[in-house]
C-alpha positions as CSV (number, residue, x, y, z in Angstrom):
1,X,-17.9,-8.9,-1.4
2,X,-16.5,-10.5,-4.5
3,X,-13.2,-12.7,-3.4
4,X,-10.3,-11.2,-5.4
5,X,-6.9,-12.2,-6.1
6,X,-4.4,-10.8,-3.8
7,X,-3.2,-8.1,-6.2
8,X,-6.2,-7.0,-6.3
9,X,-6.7,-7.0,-2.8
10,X,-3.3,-5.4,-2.2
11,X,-5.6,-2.8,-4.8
12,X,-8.9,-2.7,-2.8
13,X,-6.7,-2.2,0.5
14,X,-9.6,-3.6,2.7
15,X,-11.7,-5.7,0.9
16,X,-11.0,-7.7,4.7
17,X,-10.5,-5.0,7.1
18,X,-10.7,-0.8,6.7
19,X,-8.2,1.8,6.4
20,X,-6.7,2.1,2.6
21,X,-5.8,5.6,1.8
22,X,-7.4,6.8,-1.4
23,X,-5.3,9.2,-3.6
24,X,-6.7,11.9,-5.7
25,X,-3.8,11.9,-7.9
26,X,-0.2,9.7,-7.5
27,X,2.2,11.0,-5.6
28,X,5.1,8.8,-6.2
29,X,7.0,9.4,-9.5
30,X,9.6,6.9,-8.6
31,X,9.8,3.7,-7.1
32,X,12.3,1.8,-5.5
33,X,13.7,-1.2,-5.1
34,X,12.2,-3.8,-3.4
35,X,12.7,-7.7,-2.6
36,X,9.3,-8.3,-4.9
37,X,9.7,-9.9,-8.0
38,X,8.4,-13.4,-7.8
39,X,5.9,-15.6,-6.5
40,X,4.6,-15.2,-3.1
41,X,1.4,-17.6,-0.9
42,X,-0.1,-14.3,0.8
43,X,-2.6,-15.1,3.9
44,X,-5.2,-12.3,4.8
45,X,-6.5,-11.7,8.4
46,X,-9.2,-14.1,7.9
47,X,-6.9,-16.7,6.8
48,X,-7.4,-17.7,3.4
49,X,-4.7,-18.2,1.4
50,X,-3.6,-17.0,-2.2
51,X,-0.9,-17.0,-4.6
52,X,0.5,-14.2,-6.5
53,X,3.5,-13.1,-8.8
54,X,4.8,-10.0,-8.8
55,X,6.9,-9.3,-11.7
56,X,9.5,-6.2,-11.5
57,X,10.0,-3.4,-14.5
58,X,12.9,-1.1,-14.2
59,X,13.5,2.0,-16.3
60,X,16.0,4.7,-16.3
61,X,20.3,5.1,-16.6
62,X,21.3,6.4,-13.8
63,X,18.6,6.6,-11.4
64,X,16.1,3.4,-11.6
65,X,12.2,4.0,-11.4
66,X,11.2,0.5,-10.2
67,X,7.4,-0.5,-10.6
68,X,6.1,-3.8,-9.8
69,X,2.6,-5.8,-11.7
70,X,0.6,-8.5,-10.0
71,X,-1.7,-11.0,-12.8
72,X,-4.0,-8.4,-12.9
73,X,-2.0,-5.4,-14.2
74,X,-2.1,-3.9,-11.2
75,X,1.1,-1.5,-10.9
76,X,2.7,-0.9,-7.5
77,X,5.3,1.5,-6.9
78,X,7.2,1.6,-3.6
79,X,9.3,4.4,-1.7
80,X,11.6,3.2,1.7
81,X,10.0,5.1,5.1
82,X,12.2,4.3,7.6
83,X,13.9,0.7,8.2
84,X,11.9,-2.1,6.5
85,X,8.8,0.0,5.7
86,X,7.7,1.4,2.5
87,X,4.7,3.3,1.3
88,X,3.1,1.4,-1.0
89,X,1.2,3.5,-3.9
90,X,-1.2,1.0,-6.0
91,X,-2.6,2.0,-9.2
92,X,-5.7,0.1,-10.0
93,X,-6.4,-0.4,-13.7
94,X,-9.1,2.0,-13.6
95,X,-6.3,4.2,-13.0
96,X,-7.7,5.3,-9.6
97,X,-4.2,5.2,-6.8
98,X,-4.3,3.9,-3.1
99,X,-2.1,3.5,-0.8
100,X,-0.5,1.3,1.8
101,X,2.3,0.2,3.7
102,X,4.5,-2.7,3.2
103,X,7.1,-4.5,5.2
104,X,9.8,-6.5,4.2
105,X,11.7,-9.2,5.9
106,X,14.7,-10.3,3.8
107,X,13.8,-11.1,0.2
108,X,11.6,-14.1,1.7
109,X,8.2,-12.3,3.4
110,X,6.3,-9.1,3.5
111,X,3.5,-7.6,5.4
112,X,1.1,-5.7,4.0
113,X,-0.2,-2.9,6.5
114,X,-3.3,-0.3,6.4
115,X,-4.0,2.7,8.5
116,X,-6.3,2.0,11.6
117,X,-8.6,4.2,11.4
118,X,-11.4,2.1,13.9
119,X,-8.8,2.6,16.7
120,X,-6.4,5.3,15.6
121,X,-8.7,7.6,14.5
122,X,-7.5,10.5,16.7
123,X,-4.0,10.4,16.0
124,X,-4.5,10.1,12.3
125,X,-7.5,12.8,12.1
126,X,-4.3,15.3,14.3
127,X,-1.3,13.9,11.6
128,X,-3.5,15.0,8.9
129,X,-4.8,18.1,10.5
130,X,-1.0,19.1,11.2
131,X,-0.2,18.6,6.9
132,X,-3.5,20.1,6.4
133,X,-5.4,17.3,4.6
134,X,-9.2,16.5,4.7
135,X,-10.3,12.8,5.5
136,X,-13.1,11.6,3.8
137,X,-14.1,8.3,5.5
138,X,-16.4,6.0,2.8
139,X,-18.6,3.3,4.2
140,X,-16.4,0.7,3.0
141,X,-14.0,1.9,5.6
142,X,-11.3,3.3,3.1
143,X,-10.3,7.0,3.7
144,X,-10.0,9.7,1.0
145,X,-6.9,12.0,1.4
146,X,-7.6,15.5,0.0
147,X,-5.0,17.9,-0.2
148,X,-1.9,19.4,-2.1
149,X,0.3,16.2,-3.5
150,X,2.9,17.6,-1.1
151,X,0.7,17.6,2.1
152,X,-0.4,14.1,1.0
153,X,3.1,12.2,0.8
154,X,4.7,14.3,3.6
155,X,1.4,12.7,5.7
156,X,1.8,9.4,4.6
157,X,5.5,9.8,4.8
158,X,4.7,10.4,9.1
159,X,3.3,7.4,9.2
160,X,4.5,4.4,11.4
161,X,3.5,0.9,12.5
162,X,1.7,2.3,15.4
163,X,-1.1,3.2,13.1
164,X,-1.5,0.5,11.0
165,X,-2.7,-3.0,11.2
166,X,-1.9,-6.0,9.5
167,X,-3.9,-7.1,6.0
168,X,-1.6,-9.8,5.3
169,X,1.2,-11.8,5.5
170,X,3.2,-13.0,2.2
171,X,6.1,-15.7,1.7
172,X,8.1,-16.4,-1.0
173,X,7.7,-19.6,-2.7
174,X,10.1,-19.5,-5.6
């Protein structure tokens, strides 16, 4: 597979390992904010290392949609789960949406998660069974949600570190 910059790998969600969500239609319509603006040195699982900016747009009075780009375009929009993690929701320039997880660790690193689907299959086939969503697993190892946009985010809203694994590990460098 084609190397790709890390936005774009933060788009593929698995060009190294399996378990981005694929989205049939967004289901954030605001973001938040997050310590993400700037430029980052990202390492993936297999240890190469890339650098990437992320670059922050803001829009609204009183309550701020926040959106982020990577040097591709890219836009990433983030929503707070619980503590440090966010759900990540990644819209490709295609216009096709995915979506991870993200950590964040002061304004000075993040982790990028996936689901683990090799290993956590059962417990993510029962969380999606119980917001009645179909998974449609693709060879490359990505997983398709189908289902009302409500079912989707309150599913990917349940999520927690116990079913996700690391794709990589970002620090700032600015």
């Amino acid at each position: 597979m084609k190397r790709l910059r890390l936005f774009a790998l933060l788009i593929a969600c698995g060009a190294l390992l399996s378990g981005c969500y694929e989205l049939m239609e967004p289901v954030l319509d605001k973001g938040a904010s997050a310590p993400l603006a700037g430029s980052f040195t990202c390492v993936d699982g297999l240890g190469s290392e890339r650098r990437e900016v992320f670059t922050e747009h803001k829009t609204g009075w009183f309550f701020k949609d926040y959106r982020y780009t990577g040097g591709d375009g890219s836009e990433l929009t983030l929503q707070p789960l619980d503590g440090t993690l966010y759900l990540a929701q990644i819209k490709l320039n295609t216009g096709a949406f995915h979506a991870a997880f993200a950590e964040f660790f002061g304004d000075r690193k993040f982790v990028l998660f996936v689901a683990n689907p090799v290993s956590k299959g059962d417990e993510i086939n029962a969380l999606a069974k119980k917001y009645k969503l179909k998974l449609s697993y693709a060879t490359s190892g990505n997983v398709s949600l189908i289902g009302a946009k409500a079912d989707v985010l309150a599913f990917l809203r349940a999520h927690d570190k116990s079913l996700l694994n690391v794709e990589m590990t970002c620090t700032r460098t600015d």
